[in-house]
C-alpha positions as CSV (number, residue, x, y, z in Angstrom):
1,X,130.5,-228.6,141.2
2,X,130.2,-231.5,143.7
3,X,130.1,-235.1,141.6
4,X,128.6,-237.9,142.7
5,X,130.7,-240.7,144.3
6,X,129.7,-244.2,143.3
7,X,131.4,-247.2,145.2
8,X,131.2,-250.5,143.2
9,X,131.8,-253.1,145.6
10,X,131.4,-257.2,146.4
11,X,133.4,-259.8,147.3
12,X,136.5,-261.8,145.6
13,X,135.9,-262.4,142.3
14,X,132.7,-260.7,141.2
15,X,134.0,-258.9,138.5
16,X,134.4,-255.6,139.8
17,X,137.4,-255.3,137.7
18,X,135.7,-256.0,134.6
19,X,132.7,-253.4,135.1
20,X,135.5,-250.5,135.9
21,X,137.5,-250.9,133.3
22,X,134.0,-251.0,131.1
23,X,133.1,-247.6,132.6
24,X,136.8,-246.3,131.8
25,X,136.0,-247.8,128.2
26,X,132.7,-245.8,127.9
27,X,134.5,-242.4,129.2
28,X,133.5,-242.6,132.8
29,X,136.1,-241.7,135.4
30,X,137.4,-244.2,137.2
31,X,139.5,-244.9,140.5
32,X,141.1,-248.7,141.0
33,X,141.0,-250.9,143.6
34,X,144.0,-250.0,145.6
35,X,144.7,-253.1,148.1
36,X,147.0,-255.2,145.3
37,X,149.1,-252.2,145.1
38,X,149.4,-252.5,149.0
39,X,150.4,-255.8,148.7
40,X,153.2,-255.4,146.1
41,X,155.0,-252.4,148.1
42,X,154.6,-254.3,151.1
43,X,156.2,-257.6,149.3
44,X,158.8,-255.2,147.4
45,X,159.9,-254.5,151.5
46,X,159.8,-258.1,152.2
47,X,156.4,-258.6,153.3
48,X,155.1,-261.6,151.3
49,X,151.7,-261.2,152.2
50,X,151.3,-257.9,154.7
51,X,147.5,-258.9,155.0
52,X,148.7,-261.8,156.3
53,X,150.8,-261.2,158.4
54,X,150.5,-257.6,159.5
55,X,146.2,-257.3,159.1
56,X,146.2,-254.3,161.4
57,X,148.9,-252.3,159.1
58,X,147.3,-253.4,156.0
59,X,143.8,-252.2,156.7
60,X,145.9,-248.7,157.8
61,X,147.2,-248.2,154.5
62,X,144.0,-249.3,152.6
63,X,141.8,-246.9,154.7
64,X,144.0,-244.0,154.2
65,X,144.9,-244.5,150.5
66,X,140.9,-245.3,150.1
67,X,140.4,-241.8,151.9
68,X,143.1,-240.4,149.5
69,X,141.2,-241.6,146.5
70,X,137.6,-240.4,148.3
71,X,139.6,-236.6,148.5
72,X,140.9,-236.7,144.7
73,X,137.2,-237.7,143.8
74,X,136.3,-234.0,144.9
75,X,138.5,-232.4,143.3
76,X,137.3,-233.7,140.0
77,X,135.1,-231.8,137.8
78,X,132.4,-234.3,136.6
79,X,128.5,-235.1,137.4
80,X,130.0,-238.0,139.0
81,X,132.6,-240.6,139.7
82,X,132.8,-244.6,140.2
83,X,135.7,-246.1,142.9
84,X,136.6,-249.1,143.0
85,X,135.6,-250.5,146.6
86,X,134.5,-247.6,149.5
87,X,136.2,-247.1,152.4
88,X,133.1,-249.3,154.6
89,X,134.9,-252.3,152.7
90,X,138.0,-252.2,155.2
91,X,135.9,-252.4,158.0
92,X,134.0,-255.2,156.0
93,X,137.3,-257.3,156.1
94,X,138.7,-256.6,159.3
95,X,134.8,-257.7,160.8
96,X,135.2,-261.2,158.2
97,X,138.7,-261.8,160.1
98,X,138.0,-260.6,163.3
99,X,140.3,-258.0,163.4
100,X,140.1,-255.5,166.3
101,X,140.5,-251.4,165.2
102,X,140.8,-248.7,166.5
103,X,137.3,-246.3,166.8
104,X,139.1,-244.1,163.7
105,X,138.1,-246.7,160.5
106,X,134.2,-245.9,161.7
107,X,134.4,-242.1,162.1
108,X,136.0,-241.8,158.7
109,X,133.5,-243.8,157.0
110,X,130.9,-242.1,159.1
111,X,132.5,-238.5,158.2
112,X,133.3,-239.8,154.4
113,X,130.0,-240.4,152.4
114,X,129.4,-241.9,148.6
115,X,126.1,-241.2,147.3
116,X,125.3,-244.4,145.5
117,X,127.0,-248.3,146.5
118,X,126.7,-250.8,143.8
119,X,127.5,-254.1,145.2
120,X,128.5,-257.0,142.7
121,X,126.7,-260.8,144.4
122,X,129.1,-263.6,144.5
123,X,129.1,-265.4,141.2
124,X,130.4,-268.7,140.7
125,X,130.6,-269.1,136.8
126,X,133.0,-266.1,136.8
127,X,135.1,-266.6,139.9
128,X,139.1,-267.0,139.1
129,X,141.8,-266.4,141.5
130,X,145.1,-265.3,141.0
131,X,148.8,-265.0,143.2
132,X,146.9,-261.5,145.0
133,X,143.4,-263.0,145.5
134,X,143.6,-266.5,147.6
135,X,140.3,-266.5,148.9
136,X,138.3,-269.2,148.1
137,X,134.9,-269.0,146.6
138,X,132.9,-269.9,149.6
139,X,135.3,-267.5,151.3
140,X,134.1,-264.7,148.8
141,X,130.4,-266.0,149.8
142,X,131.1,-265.0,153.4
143,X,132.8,-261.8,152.5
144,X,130.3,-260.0,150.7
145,X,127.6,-261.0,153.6
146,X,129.7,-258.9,155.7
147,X,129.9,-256.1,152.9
148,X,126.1,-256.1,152.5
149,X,125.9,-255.7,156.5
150,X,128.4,-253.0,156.7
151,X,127.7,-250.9,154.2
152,X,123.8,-251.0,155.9
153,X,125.4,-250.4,159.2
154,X,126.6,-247.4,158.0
155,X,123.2,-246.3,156.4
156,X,123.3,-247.3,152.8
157,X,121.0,-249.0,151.0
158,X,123.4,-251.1,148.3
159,X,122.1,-251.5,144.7
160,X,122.7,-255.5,144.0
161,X,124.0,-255.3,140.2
162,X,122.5,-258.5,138.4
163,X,124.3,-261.0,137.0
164,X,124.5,-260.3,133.1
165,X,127.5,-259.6,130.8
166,X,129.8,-257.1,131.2
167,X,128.2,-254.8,128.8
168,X,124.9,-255.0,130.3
169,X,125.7,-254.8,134.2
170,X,127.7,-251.8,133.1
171,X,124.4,-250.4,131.8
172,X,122.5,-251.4,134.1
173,X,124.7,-249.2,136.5
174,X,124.7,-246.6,134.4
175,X,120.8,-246.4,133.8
176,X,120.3,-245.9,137.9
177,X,122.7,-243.0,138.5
């Protein structure tokens, strides 16, 4: 049985977070974001902020632990599957900072395919940060342009989820798969 893979995507702060663990909640399976645990391993070696301070390496171990979670998604028996952030968001980020990589991070999105995005619109009312998430909010603005372009430069056509409550952006995501 081959599931469905459904990115939920957007920039700092949009409450990607919040819908997940709503999905999990309603018995929906569910892969997390993976880049804070990057962070902490990194800062665990030393590395306060590896983004920061080593953006090439970072992005590394975010694209392969995002193709890590895009392989276990397979192997899961279910009509479908959400992940938290697709493997076109690394390239979204290292495009926002102007980071040059190597022609790899495209041919494994281009080889790697999810069959429905969801992308979350910046929302100011809900934006918070915290000691992993130091954008700022007109940082997060700029961010998710460059999510909505890359995730069309690699052929997909994102679903924008509204802004509602939890519950009901949840549904709404629901409703279109």
């Amino acid at each position: 049985m081959k599931n469905k893979k459904i990115v939920i995507t957007g920039g700092p702060g949009t409450g990607k977070s919040s819908i997940i663990h709503k999905l999990e909640e309603n018995g929906e399976k569910c892969l997390h974001e993976i880049s804070r645990q990057v962070t902490l391993e990194a800062q665990k070696q030393g590395i306060d902020q590896l983004f920061l301070e080593k953006p090439l390496l970072f992005s590394e171990k975010l694209l392969e632990g995002r193709l890590d979670q895009y392989l276990e998604a397979e192997r899961y028996q279910s009509h479908h599957i959400f992940l938290d952030r697709g493997l076109p968001d690394v390239v979204a980020y290292m495009d926002y900072f102007d980071t040059n990589y190597p022609e790899v991070f495209n041919t494994t999105c281009e080889r790697h395919r999810y069959e429905q995005i969801f992308i979350l619109p910046p929302w100011k009312e809900i934006y918070t940060s915290d000691n992993e998430r130091y954008e700022s909010y007109t940082e997060s603005l700029k961010i998710s342009s460059y999510l909505y372009s890359t995730y069309r430069r690699y052929g997909y056509d994102p679903i924008e989820v509204p802004k509602l409550s939890v519950e009901d952006r949840t549904s709404f995501i629901l409703d279109k798969i």
